[in-house]
N, C-alpha and C positions, 0 to 999 in steps of 0.2 A: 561188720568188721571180720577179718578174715588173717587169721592167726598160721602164716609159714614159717614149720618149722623146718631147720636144718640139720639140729642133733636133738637126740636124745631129750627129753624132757622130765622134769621131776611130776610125778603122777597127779601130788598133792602137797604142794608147795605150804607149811604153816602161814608165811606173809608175803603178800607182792607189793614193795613200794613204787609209789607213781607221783610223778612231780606234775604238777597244776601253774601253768603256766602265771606269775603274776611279776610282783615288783621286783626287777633287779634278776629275774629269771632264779632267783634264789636253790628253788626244787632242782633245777635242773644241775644246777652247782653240784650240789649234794650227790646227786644222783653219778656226775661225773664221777666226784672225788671216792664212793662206796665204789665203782668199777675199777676206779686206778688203783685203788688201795685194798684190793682182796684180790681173790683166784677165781672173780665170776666171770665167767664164760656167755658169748652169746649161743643162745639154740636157735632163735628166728627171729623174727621180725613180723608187724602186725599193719593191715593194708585198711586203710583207712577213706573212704570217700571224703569227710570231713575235715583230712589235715591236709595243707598244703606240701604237694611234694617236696621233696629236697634231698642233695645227696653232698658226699663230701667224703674228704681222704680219712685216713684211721684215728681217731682224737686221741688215744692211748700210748703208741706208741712211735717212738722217731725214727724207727727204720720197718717200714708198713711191711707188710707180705701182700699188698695188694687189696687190705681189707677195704670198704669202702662202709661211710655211714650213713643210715636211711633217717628219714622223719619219724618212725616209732621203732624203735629195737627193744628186743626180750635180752635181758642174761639171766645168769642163775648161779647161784654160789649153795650148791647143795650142805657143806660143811656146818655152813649155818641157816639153812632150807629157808632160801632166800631166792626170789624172782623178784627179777629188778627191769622194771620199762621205765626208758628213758624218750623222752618226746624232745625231736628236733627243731619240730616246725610251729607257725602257729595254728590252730581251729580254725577254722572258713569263718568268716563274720554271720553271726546269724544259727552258726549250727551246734556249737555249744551242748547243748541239753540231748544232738543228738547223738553227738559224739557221746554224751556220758552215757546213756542209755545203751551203745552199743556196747563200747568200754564194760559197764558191768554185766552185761549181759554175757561176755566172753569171763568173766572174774569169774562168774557163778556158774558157769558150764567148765570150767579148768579146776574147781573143787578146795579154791584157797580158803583157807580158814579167816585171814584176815589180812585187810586191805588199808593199809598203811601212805595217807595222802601230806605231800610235801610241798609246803606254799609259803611266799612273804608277804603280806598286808603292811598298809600303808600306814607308814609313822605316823603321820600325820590326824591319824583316826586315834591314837595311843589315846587312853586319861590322862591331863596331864597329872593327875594325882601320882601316878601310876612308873614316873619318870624316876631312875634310877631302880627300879625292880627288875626283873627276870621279863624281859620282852619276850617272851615265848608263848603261845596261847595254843589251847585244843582243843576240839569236839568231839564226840566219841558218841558211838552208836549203843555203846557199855548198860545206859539207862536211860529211862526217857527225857531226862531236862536236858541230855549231852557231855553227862560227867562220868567220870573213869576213875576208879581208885588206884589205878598204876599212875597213870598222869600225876592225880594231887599228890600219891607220894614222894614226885620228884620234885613239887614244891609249883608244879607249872596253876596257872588259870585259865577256868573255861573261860573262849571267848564269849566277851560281857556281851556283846550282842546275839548271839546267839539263843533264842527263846524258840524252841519246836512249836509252842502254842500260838505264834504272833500269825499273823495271815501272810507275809510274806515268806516265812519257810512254808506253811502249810500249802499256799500256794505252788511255791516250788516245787515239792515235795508231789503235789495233784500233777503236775505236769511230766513231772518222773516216770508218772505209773503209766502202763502201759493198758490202752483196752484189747478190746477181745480179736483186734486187725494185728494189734502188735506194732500199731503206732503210737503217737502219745493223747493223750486226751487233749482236748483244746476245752483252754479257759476263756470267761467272760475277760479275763481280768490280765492283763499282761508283766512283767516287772518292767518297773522304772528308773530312772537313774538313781534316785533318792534312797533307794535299796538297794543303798552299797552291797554288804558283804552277800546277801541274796546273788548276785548277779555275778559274782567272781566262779571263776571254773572251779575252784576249788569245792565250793557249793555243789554246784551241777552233780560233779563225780562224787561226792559224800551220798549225797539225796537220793541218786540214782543207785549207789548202793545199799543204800540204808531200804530204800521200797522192796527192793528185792530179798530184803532179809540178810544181809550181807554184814559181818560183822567190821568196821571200819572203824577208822580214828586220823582225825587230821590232827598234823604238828603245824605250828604256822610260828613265823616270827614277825614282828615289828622291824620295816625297815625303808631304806629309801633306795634310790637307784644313783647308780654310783659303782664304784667300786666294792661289789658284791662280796670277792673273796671271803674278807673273815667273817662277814654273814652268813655264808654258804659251813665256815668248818664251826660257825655256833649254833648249829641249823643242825649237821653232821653231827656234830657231839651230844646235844639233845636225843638225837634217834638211838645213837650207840647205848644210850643211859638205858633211854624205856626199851628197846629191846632185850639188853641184860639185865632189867630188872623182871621182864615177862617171864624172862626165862631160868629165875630162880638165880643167878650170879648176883644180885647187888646193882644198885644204881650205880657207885664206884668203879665196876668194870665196863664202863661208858667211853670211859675216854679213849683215843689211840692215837697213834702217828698217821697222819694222813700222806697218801703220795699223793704229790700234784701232777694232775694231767699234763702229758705233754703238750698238748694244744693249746694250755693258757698259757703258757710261754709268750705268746705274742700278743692274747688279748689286749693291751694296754703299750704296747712296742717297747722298744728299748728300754731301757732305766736311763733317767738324764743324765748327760754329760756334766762330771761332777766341778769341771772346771770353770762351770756357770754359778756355781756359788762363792767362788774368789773372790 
C-alpha cells in the first residue's frame, strides 16, 4: 500500500479513523458526515492493489473546483489531530486480510497513537434481550478480554461475541501475523461462514492492528440496510462522545450539528410528490 501525498501531513496524528465496509455502509456515512462537518482537509490519497478502483466528482461540495474522488482518500483535521480515510470502493473478494495487513502496516509506519474502526453489524445477530438498549457495541485492544474503560463509561458493551480466547479469533489473529517473508502465515484451518463476526472486515483491520501492537478500538452499531442516514449521525454522535471523553471534555461534549454532505442530496431522489397523499 502506497500512501500519495499532496500537502502537508501531521507527523503524528493521536487517532486515524477508518470505516469497515459492512451493513448499510454505515462507516462510511460517518466518515462522510466528520468531513462535511469540520475543516479536514485532504493531504492524499492511498493506492491500493486490493481495493477496486473508482473515481467520482467532489461529494462535499455543489460547486466543485474540479476536485475528483478516489477509492481510499486521507484528510486530516489537525485542530483536533484527526486523520480521517474514507474507503470508496469495495475489497477484491478474497483479499481482505491482505488489505488489513497492509492498511496497518502503513498505520504503524505513519506513528498513529491510535486507530479508531467504524462498522454496522447485523440487527439480526442483536440479543433479543438486549432490544430497546444502546445498540452500540465495541472492542478495544485496551486489555486482553477486548474491554476499555472509556467505552463502559459511556454506558456502551463489549461485543458479546467477541472472546480473544475462542479459536476463531485466535485463528484470525495467526493469520494476521506476518512471518519472516513478510507474508501471512497459512493455517491448517480456514474461516467459515458460521464465523460471522470473525469474517467481517471490521475483524480483519482490528486483528491486523492489534498483532502489530497497535493501539485500536472498534465502534460498531446494530443495524439494517435501508435508509442508513440516522444510523450513520447515531454512529457519529457515539464517536463525538468517546473522543471528548478521551480527551478529558466530558462524554456531554459528544454531541454536534452535523452538515450534510452534498452528495446525499440525491441518494434516495426527490422527496415525494406530496399531492399523492390527497
Amino acid at each position: 500500500m502506497e500512501f500519495i501525498q499532496r500537502e502537508q501531513a501531521l507527523t503524528k496524528p493521536k487517532y486515524l479513523i477508518m470505516p469497515a465496509l459492512s451493513i448499510g455502509n454505515v462507516g462510511q456515512l460517518v466518515v462522510d458526515l466528520l468531513i462535511s462537518s469540520s475543516v479536514a482537509h485532504k493531504v492524499g490519497y492511498l493506492d491500493s492493489e486490493c481495493i477496486l478502483p473508482c473515481i467520482g466528482n467532489d461529494p462535499y461540495n455543489e460547486f466543485s473546483r474540479g476536485e475528483l474522488a478516489v477509492a481510499l482518500e486521507v484528510y486530516e483535521e489537525p485542530a483536533n489531530d484527526l486523520r480521517i480515510v474514507q474507503q470508496r470502493a469495495p475489497v477484491i473478494k478474497g483479499t481482505m486480510l491482505n488489505f488489513a495487513k497492509d492498511f496497518s502496516a502503513w498505520v504503524k509506519n505513519s506513528s498513529t497513537d491510535e486507530v479508531i474502526i467504524l462498522s454496522g453489524v447485523d440487527s439480526g445477530k442483536r440479543p433479543m434481550q438486549d432490544i430497546g438498549r444502546s445498540p452500540i457495541r465495541y472492542i478495544s485492544t485496551a486489555n486482553l478480554d477486548g474491554t476499555d474503560q472509556r467505552c463502559e463509561a459511556l454506558g456502551w458493551k463489549k461485543l458479546e461475541d467477541y472472546e480473544p480466547s475462542n479459536n476463531s479469533w485466535k485463528l484470525l489473529e495467526s493469520q494476521c501475523l506476518e512471518n519472516a517473508n513478510g507474508g501471512l502465515i497459512n493455517s491448517a484451518m480456514q474461516i467459515n461462514d458460521e464465523m460471522y463476526y470473525p469474517n467481517l472486515p471490521f475483524s480483519s483491520l482490528f486483528s491486523c492492528c492489534k498483532v502489530r501492537g497497535l493501539r485500536a478500538v472498534c465502534i460498531l452499531l446494530f443495524c439494517s440496510e435501508g435508509d442508513n442516514i440516522q444510523d450513520a449521525v447515531l454512529l457519529g454522535d457515539s464517536l463525538q462522545s468517546f473522543l471528548s471523553l478521551d480527551k478529558g471534555m466530558g462524554a456531554d461534549c459528544g454531541s454536534k450539528s452535523w452538515t450534510i454532505p452534498y452528495s446525499w442530496r440525491s441518494v434516495y431522489g426527490p422527496p415525494p410528490e406530496p399531492t399523492i397523499f390527497y
